[in-house]
C-alpha positions in Angstrom: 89.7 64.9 113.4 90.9 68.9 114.1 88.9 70.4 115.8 89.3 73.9 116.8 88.2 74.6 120.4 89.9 71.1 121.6 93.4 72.9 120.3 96.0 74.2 122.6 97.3 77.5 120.6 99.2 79.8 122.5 97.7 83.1 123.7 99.6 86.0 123.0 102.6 87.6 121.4 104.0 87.9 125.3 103.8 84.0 125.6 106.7 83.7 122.9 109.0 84.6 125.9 107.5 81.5 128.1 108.8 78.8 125.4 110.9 76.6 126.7 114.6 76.2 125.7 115.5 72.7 123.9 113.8 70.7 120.8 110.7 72.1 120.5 108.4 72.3 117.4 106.1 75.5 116.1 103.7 75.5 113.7 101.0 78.1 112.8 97.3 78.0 112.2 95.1 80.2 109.8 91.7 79.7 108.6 93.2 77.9 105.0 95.5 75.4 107.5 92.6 75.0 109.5 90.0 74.1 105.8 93.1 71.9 104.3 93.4 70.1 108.1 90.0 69.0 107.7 90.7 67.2 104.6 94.1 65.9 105.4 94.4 63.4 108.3 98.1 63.4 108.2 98.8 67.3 108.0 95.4 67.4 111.0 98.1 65.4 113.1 100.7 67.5 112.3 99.2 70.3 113.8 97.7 68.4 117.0 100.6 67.1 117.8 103.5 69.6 117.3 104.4 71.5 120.7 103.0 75.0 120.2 100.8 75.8 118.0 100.1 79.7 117.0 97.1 81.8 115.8 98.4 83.2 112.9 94.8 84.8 111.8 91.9 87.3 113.8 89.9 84.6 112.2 91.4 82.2 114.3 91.3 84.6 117.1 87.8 85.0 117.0 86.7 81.7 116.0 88.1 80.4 119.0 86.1 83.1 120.8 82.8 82.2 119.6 83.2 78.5 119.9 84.3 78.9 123.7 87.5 76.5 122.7 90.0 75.4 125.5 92.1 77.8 124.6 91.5 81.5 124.0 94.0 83.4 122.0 94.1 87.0 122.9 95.4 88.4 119.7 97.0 87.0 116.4 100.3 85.9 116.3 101.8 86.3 112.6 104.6 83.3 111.3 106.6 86.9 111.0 106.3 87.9 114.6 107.5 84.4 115.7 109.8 84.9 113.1 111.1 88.3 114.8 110.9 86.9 118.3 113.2 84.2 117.7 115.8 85.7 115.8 116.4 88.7 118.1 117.0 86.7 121.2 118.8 84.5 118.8 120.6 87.7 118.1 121.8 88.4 121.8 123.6 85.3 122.4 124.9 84.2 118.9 124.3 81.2 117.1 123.7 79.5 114.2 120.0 79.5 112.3 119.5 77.0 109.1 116.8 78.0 106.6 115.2 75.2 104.8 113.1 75.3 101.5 112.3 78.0 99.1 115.5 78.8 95.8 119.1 79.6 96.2 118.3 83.2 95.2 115.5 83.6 98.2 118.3 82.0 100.4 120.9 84.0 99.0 119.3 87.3 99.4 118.1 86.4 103.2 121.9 85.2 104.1 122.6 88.5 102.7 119.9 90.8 104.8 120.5 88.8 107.8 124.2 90.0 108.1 123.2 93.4 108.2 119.9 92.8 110.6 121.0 90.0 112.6 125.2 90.5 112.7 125.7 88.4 115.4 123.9 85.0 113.7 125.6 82.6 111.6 123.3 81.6 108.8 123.6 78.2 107.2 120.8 77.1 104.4 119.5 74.3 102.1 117.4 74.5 99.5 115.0 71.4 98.2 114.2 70.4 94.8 111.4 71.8 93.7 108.7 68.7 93.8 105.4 67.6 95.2 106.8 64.5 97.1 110.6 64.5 97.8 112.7 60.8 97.4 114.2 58.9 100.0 117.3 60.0 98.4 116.4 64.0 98.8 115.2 63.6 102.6 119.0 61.8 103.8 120.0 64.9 101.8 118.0 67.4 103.8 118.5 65.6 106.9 121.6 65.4 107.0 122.7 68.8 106.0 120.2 69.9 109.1 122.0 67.4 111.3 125.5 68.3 110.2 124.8 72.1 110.6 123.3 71.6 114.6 121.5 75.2 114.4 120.2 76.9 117.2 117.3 77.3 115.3 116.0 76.0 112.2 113.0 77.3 109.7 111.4 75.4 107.9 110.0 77.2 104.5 107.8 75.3 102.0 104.2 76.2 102.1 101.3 74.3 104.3 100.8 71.6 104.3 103.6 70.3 103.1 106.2 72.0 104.8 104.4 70.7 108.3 103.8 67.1 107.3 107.6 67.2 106.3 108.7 68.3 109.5 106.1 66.0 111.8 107.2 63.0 109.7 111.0 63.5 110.4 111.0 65.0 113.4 112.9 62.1 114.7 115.4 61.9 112.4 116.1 65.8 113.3 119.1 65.4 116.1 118.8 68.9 116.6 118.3 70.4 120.0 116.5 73.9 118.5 113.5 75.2 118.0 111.9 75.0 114.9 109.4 76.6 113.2 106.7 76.5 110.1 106.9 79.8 108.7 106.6 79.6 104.6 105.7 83.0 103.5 108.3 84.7 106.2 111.2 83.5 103.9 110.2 85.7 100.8 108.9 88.9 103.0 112.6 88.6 104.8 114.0 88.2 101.1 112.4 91.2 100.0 110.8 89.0 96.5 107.3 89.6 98.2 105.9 92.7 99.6 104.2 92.3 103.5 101.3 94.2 104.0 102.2 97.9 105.8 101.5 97.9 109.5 97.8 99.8 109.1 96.5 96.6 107.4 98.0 94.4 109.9 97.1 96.5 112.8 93.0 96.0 111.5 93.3 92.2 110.3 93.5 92.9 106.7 96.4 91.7 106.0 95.0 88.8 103.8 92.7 91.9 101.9 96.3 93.0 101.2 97.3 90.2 99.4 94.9 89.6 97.6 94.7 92.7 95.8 98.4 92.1 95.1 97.8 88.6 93.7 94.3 88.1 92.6 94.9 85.6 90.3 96.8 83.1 93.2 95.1 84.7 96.0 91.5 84.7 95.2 90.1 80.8 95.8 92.5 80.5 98.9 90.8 84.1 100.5 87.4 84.4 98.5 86.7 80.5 98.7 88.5 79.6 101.4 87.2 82.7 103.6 83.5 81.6 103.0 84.1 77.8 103.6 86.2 78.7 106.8 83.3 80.4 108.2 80.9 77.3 106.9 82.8 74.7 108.9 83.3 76.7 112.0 79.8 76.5 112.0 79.5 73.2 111.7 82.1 72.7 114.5 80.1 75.2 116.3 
């Protein structure tokens, strides 16, 4: 079972620059990942056992804070900023980056913003068919164009928790030495087809506030709902 103050989550944006070099796989944790967790024993495993796990939340911050957990975040670290980190230092020393999930537009228009933002990266992508459970047939597919491609780092974009169960269930078949990293949302705010919240509401944790006023209609059970339950079984934990 997940629970929160047994996790180890990394503490601070600053920590990013301790990750070691080699295979190594990121995922993120927010108060929905941490509700749907508690539900799902394989997606729960998922995030136990990948090899860093980040506090993308002030409600994860905190929580941890108030349940005196093994590990005490400092600050939040967003999918985006782990999204930044990597791509700069990526950036410096050239190589190749893979994007998988999300449509051939989104794909398009990141290959597209990347040459201008990130010149000296070679981007390579691959983009699923759009179903709840994939085939045998579609994961050689995926596979095999991540294996053929050997990035230096590979993102993995197709909401939790499917994109993490994907990635903790063939992480052996990945022969990739890279990191790689859970960042769903980061593909469409790189895109440009969403709109990220403007630095004020992400400087005073309302970036969630932010998109729910753009989105009510998707937004509201994950933040309304899910925002009151978070706090229920945090309690509970407690």
């Amino acid at each position: 079972m997940l629970r929160l103050k047994d996790l180890d989550i990394l503490e601070s944006r600053v920590s990013l620059n301790t990750l070691p070099g080699g295979k190594l796989l990121i995922n993120t944790i927010n108060a929905h990942s941490y509700n749907t967790a508690l539900k799902d024993v394989a997606f729960a495993e998922a995030l136990i056992k990948g090899d860093v796990l980040i506090p993308d939340g002030a409600s994860i911050v905190m929580a941890c804070r108030w349940l005196k957990a093994k590990s005490q975040p400092r600050e939040r670290i967003a999918g985006w900023d782990l999204f930044e980190f990597e791509m700069n230092r990526l950036n410096q020393t050239g190589g190749k980056c893979f994007f998988m999930g999300s449509s051939e537009k989104v794909l398009a228009l990141i290959k597209e913003k990347a040459k201008v933002v990130y010149p000296n990266i070679q981007i390579e992508s691959y983009s699923p068919p759009y179903k709840p459970e994939f085939s045998d047939e579609d994961n050689r597919k995926i596979i095999e164009a991540i294996n053929q491609s050997n990035p230096d780092l590979l993102w993995i974009g197709m909401t939790a928790p499917k994109q993490e169960k994907w990635t903790y269930q063939h992480w052996k078949d990945l022969k990739v030495n890279c990191h790689v990293g859970n960042i769903g949302a980061v593909f469409d705010f790189f895109a440009g087809t969403v709109e990220r919240a403007p630095l004020w509401w992400q400087e005073h944790s309302l970036e969630w506030l932010y998109r729910l006023i753009k989105e009510p209609k998707r937004m509201w059970r994950r933040y309304i709902i899910g925002n009151a339950l978070f706090l229920i079984n945090i309690f509970k934990e407690k």
